[in-house]
C-alpha positions in Angstrom: -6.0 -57.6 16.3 -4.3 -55.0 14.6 -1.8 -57.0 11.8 0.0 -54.1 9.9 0.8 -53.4 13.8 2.2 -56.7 14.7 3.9 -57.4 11.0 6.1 -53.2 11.5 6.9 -54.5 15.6 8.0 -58.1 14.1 9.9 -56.0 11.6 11.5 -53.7 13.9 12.0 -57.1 16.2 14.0 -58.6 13.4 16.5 -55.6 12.2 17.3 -55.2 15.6 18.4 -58.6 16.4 20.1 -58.5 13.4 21.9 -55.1 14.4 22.9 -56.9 17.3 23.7 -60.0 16.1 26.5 -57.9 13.6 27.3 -56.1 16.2 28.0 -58.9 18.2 30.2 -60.3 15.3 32.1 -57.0 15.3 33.0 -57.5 18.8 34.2 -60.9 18.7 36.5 -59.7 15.6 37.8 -57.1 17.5 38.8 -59.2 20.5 40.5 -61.6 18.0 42.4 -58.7 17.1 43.2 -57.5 20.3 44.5 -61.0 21.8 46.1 -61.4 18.7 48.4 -58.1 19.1 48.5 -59.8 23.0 50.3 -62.5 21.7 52.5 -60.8 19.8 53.5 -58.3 22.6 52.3 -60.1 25.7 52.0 -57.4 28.8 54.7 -57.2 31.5 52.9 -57.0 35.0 55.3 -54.9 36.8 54.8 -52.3 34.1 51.3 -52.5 33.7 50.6 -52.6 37.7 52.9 -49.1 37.4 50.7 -47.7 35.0 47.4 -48.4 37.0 49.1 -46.5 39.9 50.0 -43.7 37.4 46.7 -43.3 36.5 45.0 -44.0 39.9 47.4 -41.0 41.4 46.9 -38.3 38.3 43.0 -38.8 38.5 43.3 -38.3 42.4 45.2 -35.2 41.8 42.9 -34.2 39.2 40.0 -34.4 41.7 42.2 -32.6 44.1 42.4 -29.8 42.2 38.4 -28.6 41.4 
């Protein structure tokens, strides 16, 4: 068996669970923030259901147009 191998793939193994696990923490801070800001403004529906049809009809006029 090949040790300095397995002991730079363990290495690699551990830095990138750790990247994920931070990254993971990032995430999870963020969406603290986000429902947070929720709270603080919460989202009226009738607006929001307006603005997805805005969208929906400017990107299907978008892909009219090429």
């Amino acid at each position: 068996m090949n040790i300095p191998f397995v002991l730079a793939c363990l290495v690699i193994i551990a830095l990138l669970a750790y990247s994920a696990y931070r990254l993971n923490q990032r995430i999870n801070e963020r969406l603290a923030e986000l429902d947070a800001e929720r709270e603080r403004n919460p989202l009226d529906p009738f607006s929001a259901l307006m603005e997805l049809y805005r969208m929906q009809e400017e990107q299907r006029r978008g892909k009219g147009q090429r």
